[in-house]
C-alpha positions as CSV (number, residue, x, y, z in Angstrom):
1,X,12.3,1.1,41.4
2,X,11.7,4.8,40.6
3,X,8.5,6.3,41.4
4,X,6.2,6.9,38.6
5,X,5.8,10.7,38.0
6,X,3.2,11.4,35.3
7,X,-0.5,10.3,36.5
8,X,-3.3,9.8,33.9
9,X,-6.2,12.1,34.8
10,X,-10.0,12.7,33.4
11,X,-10.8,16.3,32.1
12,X,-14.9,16.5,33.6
13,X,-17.0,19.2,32.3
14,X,-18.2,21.8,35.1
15,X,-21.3,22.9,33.1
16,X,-22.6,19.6,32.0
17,X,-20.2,16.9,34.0
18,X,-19.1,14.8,31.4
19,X,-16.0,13.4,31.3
20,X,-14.4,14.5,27.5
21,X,-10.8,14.5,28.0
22,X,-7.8,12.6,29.0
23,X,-4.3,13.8,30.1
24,X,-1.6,13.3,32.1
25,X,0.0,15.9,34.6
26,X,3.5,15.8,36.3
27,X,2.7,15.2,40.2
28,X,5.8,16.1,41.2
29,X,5.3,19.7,39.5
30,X,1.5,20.1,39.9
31,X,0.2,19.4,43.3
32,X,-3.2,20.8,43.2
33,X,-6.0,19.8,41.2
34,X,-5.7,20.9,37.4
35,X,-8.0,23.0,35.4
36,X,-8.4,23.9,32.0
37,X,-11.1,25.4,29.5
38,X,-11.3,23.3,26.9
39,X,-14.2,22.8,24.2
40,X,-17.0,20.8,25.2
41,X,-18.8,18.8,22.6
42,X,-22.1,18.3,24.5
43,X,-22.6,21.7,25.9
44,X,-21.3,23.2,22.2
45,X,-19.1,25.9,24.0
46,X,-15.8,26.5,25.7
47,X,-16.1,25.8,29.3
48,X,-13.9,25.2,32.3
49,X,-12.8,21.2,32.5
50,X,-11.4,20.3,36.1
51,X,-9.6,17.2,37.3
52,X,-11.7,14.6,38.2
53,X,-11.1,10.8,39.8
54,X,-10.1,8.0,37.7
55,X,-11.8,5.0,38.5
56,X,-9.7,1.9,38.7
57,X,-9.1,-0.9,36.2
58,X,-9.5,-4.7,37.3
59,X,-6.5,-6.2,35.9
């Protein structure tokens, strides 16, 4: 079976640290930890949103 290349990730807030988005990234192409400003709801402002950890599912 082929290796699964796109990874969901959690956009966190770096102001207020609230999770607000959800993406997925190409690990293959993007090794290091993604960052993006993006418009956070909470702190009413564009601010930068980093990568954080997804926490696992019980299936």
């Amino acid at each position: 079976m082929a290796k699964e290349k796109r990874a969901q990730i959690q956009l966190k807030c770096e102001e207020c640290g609230k999770i607000n988005y959800w993406t997925e990234k190409n690990t293959d192409n993007t090794k290091e930890k993604l960052s993006l400003k993006k418009f956070c709801r909470h702190c009413r402002q564009h601010t930068l949103h980093s990568e954080a950890k997804m926490k696992k599912s019980k299936k």
